[in-house]
N, C-alpha and C positions, 0 to 999 in steps of 0.2 A: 411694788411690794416693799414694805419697810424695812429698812436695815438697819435700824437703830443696834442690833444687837451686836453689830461689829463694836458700840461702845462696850460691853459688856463682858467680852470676850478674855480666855488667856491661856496659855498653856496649863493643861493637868496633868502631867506627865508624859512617859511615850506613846505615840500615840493618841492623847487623849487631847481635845479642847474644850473649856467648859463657858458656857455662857451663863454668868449670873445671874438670879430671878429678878425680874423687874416689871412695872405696866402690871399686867395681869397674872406673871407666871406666879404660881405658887410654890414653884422648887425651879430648883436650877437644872439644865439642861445639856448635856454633853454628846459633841462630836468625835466618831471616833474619826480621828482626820491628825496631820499637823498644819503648824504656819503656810506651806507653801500651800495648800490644798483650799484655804479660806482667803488668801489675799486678793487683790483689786481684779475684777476681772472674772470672779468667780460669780454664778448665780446664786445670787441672794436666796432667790424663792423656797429654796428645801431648809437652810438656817431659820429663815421665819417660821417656815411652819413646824419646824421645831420646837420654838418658841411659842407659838400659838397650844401647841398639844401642854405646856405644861399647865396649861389654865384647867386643866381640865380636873370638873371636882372626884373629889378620893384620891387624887393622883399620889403616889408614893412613891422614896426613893428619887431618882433624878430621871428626866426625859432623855431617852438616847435616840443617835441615828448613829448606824452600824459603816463601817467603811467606804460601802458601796452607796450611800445616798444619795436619793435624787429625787426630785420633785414628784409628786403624787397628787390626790383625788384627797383633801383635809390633814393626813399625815403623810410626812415625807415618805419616798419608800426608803425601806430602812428602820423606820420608824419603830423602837420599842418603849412602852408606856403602860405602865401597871397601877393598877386602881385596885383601892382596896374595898372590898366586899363586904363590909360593917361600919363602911364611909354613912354617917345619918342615919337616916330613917329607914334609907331604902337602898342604900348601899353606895358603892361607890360608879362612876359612870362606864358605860360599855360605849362604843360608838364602831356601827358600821366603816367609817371610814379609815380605823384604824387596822380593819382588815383588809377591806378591798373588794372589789365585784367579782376577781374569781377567787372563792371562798377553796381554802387551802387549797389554792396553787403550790404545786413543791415540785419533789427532786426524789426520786429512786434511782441507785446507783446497783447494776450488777454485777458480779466478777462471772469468770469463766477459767477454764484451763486453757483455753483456743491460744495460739501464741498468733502474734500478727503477719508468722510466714504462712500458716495455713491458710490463711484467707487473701481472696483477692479481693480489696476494697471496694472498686469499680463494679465488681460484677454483682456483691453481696448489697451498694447502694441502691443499686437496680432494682433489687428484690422488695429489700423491704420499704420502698417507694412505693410498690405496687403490691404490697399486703397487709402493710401500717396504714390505716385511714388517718388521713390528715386531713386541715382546709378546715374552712369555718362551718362548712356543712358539716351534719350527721353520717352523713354516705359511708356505707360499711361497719357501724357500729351495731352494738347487742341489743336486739329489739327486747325489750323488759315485758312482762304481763305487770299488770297492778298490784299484782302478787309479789312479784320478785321487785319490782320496785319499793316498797312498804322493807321486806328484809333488810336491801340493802342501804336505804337511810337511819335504817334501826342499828343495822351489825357492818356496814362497812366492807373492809376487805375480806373479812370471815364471809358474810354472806355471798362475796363474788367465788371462794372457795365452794361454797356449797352448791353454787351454779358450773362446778366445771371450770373454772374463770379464773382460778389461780392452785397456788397449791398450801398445804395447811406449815408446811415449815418456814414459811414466810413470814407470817405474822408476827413471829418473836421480832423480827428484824425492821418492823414497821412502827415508829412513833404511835406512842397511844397504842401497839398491837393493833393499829387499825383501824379502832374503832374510839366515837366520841360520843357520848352519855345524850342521846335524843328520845326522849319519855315520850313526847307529843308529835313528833315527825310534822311539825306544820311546816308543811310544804306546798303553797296554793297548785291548782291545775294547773296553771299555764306554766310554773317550772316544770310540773313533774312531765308535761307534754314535751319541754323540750328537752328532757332528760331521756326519756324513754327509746329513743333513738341512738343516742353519744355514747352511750358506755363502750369501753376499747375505741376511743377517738381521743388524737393529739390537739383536734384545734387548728387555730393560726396564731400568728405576732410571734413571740419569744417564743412557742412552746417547739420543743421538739425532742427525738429522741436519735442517738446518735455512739458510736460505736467508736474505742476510744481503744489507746492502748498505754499502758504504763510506761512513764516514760524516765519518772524517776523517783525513787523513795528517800523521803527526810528522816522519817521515825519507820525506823526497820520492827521494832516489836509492835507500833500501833498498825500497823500495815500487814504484819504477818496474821495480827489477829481479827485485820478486815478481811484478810482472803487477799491480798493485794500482791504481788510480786512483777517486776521489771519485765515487760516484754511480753505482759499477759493481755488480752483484751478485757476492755470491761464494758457497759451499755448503759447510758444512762437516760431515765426517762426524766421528760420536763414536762408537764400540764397538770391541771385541777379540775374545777368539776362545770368545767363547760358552759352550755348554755343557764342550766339549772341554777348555779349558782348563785353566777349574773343577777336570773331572773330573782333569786330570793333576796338579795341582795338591795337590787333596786326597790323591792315592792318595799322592805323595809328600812332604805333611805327617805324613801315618801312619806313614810306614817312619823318616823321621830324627827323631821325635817318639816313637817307641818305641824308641828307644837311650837314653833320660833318664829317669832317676829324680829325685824330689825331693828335696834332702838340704839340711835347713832352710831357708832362704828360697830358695835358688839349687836348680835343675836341672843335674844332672851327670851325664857322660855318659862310664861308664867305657873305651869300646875307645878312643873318641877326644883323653880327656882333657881335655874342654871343660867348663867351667861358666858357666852364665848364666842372670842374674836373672830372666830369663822365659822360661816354658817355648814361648809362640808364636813366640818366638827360634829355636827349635831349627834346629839349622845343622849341615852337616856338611863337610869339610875338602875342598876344589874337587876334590883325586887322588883321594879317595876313591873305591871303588865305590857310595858313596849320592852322593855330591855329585855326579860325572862325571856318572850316568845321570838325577838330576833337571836339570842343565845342560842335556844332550842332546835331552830329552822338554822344558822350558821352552823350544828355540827351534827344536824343531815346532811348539809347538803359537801361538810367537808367526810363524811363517812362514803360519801357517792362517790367525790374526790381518789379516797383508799380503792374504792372498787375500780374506779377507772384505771389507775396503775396497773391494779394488777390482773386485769385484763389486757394490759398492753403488754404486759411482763408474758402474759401465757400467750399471746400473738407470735412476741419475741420468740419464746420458748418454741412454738409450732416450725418457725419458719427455720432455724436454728437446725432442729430433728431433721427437718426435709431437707439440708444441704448436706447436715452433713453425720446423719444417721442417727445423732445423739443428741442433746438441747448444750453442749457443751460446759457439763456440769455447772450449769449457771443458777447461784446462790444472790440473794438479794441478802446486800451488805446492809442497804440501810433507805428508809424512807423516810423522808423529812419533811414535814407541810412549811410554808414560809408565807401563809393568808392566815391566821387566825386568833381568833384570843381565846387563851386556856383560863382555868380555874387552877390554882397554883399555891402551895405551899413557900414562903420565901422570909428571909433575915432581913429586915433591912434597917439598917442606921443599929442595929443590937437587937431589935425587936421583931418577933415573930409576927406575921401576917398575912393571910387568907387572899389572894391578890388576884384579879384579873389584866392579866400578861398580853395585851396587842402585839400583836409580833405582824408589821406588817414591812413583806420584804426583806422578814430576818430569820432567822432557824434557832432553834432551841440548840444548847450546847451544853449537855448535862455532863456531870464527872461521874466519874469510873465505879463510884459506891453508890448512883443514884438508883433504887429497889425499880424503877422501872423498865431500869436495861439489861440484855439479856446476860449471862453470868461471862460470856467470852470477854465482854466488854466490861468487866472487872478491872481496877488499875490502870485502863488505859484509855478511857471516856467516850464520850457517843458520838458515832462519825458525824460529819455535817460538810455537807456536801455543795461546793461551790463551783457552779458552771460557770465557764469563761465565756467565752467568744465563739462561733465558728471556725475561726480561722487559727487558732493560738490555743488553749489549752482550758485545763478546768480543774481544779483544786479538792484534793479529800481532806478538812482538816479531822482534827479531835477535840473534845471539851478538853477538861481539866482532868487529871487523874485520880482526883478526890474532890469533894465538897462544890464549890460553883463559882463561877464570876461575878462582878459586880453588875452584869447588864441585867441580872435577871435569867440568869443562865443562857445570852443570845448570843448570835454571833451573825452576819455577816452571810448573804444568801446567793451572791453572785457578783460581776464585775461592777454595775450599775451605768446605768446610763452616764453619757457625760455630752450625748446631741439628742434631741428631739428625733422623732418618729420622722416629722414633717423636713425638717433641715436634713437628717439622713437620705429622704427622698429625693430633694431637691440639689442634694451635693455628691451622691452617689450615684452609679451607673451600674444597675444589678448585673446587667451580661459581663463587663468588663470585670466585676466582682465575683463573678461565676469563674470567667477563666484563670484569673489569679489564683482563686483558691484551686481549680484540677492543679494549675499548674504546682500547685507545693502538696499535692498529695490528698489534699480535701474535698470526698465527692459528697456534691451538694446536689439533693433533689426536693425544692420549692413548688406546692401544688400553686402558689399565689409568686409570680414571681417578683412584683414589688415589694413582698417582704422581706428578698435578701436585702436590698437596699437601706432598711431600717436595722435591718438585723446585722449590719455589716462590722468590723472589727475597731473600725473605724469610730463608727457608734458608740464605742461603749472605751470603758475607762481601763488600762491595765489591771489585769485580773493579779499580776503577779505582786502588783504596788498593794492592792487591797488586801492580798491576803500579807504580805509585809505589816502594813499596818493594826491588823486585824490582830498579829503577835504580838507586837510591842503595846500593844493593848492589854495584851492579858488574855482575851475572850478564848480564844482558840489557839492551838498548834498546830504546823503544816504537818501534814503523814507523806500524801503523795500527789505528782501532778500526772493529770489524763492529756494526753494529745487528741484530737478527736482525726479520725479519716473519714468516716461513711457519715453521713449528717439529712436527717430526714426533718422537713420544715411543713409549716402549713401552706 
């Protein structure tokens, strides 16, 4: 992988590193990282492709990868890159690979009044082991008619309301209320076959959903106004939209990925007139008839995404009632997709622009006056919710309390990776990581049990450094950190 860009490099402040445009970039490109986080030793490959995404035509503003970056499928994860929408003829570039195969994978955080004496860990992991469907199969999810499949790539988490599937006070508390603008629901058969089965399913790899308790609050009035308080439990869910996604996903890497040929180091794309240095870039112009319809088809299948939540949120809810007579007045503070590219209002450089925002492996991080957040979160901005590790902890920040950040309003979506899937396998010992964790309090039930191995503590990068960084950035502010005990996996 090229590293030319370490010549490029310099500090932009705290937190910030900037790599200046050069080769093919056409704007400069920022890590939210410092010195010690880019020096010798570090992998290259998520820097490059950094650099690689700034080529990308419309592109506006500067290319970011958010704290937690790490190599990905054309953009880093991490990855945020906004194109502007009146870029030429046909507008400025969208690209699959700037969201990812599961299309709005995110993050629903709930609170509870449950305090962590009430509950036994051990006994409550047990349960919802064996009432949470997890694992890469379907096994126990919401068989759909063709009927109710059609609603819910139209309306999202609203439509899972109307099946029973969630509840209607939630919505305010969900990104988008839920739902993302699908005129056309082009959704080929083979997704929606393997959708028709997953609804209320976790999946395997990262996803999971796991039962946390407050451990301790930074911003007492942004906290009070999540619902958050010292010693409460809260539950958070982690997956997207499953097989479906995937499937829409790939069909439409295939179709804007067979318009490019390779013509010396760069992929070129004669109807459209694009060239770019990697071919898992492959992007096509937003008006286009390839861009429009994978736009269209990416937010069905992230409105499936909304549904799936919060059908796991009413799983939650059911199993909750049944311990312990009540759903322990549990409120969903906030749902966050971290796969997808919006259509976006934004300032940038002084000038207003109409911009399509990739946020891949990063969260939106609106402030406190933004008209689509619910009136609580008035002056003290839009939660964004960042999972740690299994083993250690997991982060609620806040945006800004007025107006936005420079990333495009993003922030920073989890600890990130810092070993490989395959190196975690090969260097970890899931049983011995099994007992470590009982032994500090962490019940861990894995329907696939080499996925703790990947999934292990070890794995992944200090969640407490990222979200340090994440501050002195600017993007975000800490509110409060989750300890997790009960942890449900694929």
């Amino acid at each position: 992988m090229d590293s030319t860009w370490r010549e490029h490099i310099e500090n932009d402040g705290p937190g910030r590193m900037r790599i200046s445009k050069h080769g093919s970039m056409r704007t400069d490109a920022i890590l939210v990282a410092d010195e010690s986080h880019i020096g010798e030793g570090v992998d290259d490959r998520s820097p490059s492709q950094l650099v690689n995404t700034a080529s990308m035509p419309g592109i506006v503003g500067e290319a970011w990868a958010m704290a937690d970056w790490h190599f990905g499928y054309g953009f880093p994860i991490g990855g945020v890159v906004a194109t502007d929408i009146d870029f030429g003829e046909n507008g400025g570039a969208i690209s699959p690979g700037g969201v990812g195969f599961d299309i709005n994978c995110g993050v629903r955080l709930c609170s509870t009044d449950l305090t962590i004496q009430e509950i036994d860990p051990k006994s409550i992991a047990a349960e919802l082991s064996e009432c949470i469907p997890s694992g890469a199969t379907s096994k126990g999810g919401v068989i759909l008619s063709s009927g109710e499949m059609d609603s819910i790539l139209c309306s999202g988490a609203s439509a899972a309301v109307e099946i029973g599937l969630g509840e209607s006070r939630d919505l305010a508390a969900i990104e988008s209320n839920g739902v993302l603008d699908s005129d056309e629901r082009d959704v080929g058969g083979r997704a929606r076959k393997r959708g028709s089965k997953s609804l209320g399913t976790l999946g395997s790899g990262n996803h999971f959903l796991e039962l946390q308790v407050v451990d301790r609050i930074v911003d007492q009035r942004a906290a009070s106004a999540f619902g958050l308080r010292e010693g409460l439990v809260t539950a958070m869910i982690h997956t997207g939209s499953r097989g479906l996604g995937h499937q829409v996903c790939s069909e439409h890497v295939a179709i804007i990925e067979s318009k490019y040929k390779q013509q010396g180091n760069n992929w070129y794309s004669g109807e459209w007139d694009i060239s770019l240095p990697d071919r898992q870039l492959a992007a096509a112009p937003i008006h286009s008839r390839e861009g429009a319809s994978y736009l269209d088809a990416m937010n069905a299948a992230g409105n499936f995404a909304f549904a799936n939540r919060s059908a796991l949120t009413h799983k939650l809810r059911e199993v909750l009632r049944g311990r312990f007579g009540r759903d322990g007045d549990l409120d969903v503070v906030y749902d966050v997709s971290h796969n997808i590219a919006k259509i976006e209002d934004h300032s940038v450089h002084g000038k207003s622009c109409t911009c399509c925002v990739h946020r891949k492996g990063a969260t939106r991080a609106l402030g406190g006056d933004h008209p689509e957040l619910a009136s609580r979160f008035s002056g003290i901005g839009q939660p964004v919710l960042v999972p740690g590790d299994m083993g250690t902890a997991s982060w609620v920040l806040a945006g800004p309390r007025g107006g936005s950040n420079s990333a495009f309003s993003s922030s920073c979506h989890g600890a990130g990776r810092r070993m490989s899937r395959t190196a975690a396998r090969n260097q970890i010992d899931s049983a011995e990581l099994l007992r470590s964790l009982e032994e500090s309090g962490v019940h861990v039930h894995a329907k696939t049990p080499n996925v703790l191995s990947e999934e292990a503590p070890e794995a992944y990068k200090d969640v407490d450094d990222v979200i340090g960084l994440t501050a002195k950035a600017e993007l975000a502010r800490p509110v409060a950190r989750l300890r997790p005990f009960a942890v449900i996996k694929g």
